[in-house]
N, C-alpha and C positions, 0 to 999 in steps of 0.2 A: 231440188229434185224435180224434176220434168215428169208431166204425165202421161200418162197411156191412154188411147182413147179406140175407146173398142164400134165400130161401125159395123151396122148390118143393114140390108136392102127387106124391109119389110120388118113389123113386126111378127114373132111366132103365131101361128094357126091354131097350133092345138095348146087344151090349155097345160098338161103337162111341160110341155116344150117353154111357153109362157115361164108357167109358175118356175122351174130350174134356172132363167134367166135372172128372172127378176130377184130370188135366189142370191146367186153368185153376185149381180151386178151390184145387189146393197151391200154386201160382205165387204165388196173392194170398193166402196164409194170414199171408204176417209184410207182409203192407201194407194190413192192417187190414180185409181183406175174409173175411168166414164161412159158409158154405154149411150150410144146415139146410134138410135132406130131410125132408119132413112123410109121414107112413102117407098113402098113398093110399086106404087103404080107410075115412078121415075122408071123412065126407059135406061139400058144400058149404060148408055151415051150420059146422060143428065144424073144418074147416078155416079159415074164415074168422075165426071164436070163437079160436084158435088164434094165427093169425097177429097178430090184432089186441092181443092179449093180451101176447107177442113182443114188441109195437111198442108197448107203452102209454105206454112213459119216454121214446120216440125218435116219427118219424115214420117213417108207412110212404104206401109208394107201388105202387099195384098195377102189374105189366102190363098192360097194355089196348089192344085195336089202336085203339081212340078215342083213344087218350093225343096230348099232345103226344108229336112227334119230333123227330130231327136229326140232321146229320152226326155223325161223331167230334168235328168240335172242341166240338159242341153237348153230348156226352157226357163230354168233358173238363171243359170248364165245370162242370157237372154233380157230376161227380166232384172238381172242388178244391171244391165248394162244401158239398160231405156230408162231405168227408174234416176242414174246418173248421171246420164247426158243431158248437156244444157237446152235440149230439143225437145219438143214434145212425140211420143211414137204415137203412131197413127194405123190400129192394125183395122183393115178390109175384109170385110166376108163378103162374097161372091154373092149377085143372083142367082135365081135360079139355074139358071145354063152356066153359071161361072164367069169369070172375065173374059174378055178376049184375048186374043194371044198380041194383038196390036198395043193391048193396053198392058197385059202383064209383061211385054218385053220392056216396057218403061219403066220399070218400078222391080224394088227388091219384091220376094216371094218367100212364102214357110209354109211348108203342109203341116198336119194335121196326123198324116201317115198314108200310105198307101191306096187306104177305103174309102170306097168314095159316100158320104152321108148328105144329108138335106143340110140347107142356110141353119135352119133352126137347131138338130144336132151340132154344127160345127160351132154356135155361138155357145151350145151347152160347155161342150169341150172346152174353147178356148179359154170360159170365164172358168171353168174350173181348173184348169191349167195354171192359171194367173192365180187364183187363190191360193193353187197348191204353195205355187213357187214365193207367194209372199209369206205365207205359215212356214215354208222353211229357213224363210231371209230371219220370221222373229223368233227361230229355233221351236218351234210347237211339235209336240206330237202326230198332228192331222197326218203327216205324211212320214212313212217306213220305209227303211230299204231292209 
């Protein structure tokens, strides 16, 4: 099973934002999901040099609100399909300003949805997205349709 390794550009500011990360990120620490907080104070460029660097053995996939999206079960999908490739995924959350478009046209993309939120929201979501979709790989209650 290949792992998922969740990157963000800074850690969270406030400590709400904090506390929900660190949160979600132990939840999926023994089902193969990693949380690696990058210096915020990496410029675009060396963040990006960074990330990709990271992801050179595996595939990486930016945040992007151009990304393809989807339900949960579109994120479950998703998630059996990283957690079985013999690659590691490698997902990106944006700086502040987002990526460039020189750098997202390199690389696959997945929004989030539509709305546009802060680094710190989006890392809220994503690790709970991934929680959801792994409580439903081990059949749990956590998540209803």
């Amino acid at each position: 099973m290949a792992r998922i390794v969740v990157h963000t550009h800074g850690k969270a500011r406030e400590k709400g934002y904090s506390h929900l990360i660190q949160k979600y990120a132990e939840r999926l620490e023994n089902r193969g999901v990693t949380l690696v907080p990058h210096s915020d104070r990496l410029s675009h460029d060396d963040y990006a040099s960074k990330i990709e660097e990271s992801a050179s053995s595996g595939v990486l996939i930016l945040l992007d609100e151009n990304g393809e999206s989807g339900s949960t079960q579109w994120m479950f999908t998703n998630w059996q399909k990283w957690k079985l490739s013999n690659k590691s995924t490698h997902l990106a959350i944006g700086p502040v300003d987002g990526f460039a478009e020189a750098f997202t046209s390199k690389h696959s993309t997945i929004s989030l949805g539509p709305l546009t939120m802060t680094y710190e929201m989006a890392a809220v979501v994503l690790l709970e997205q991934l929680y959801r979709a792994s409580e439903i790989e081990r059949g749990s209650a956590y998540h209803r349709e």
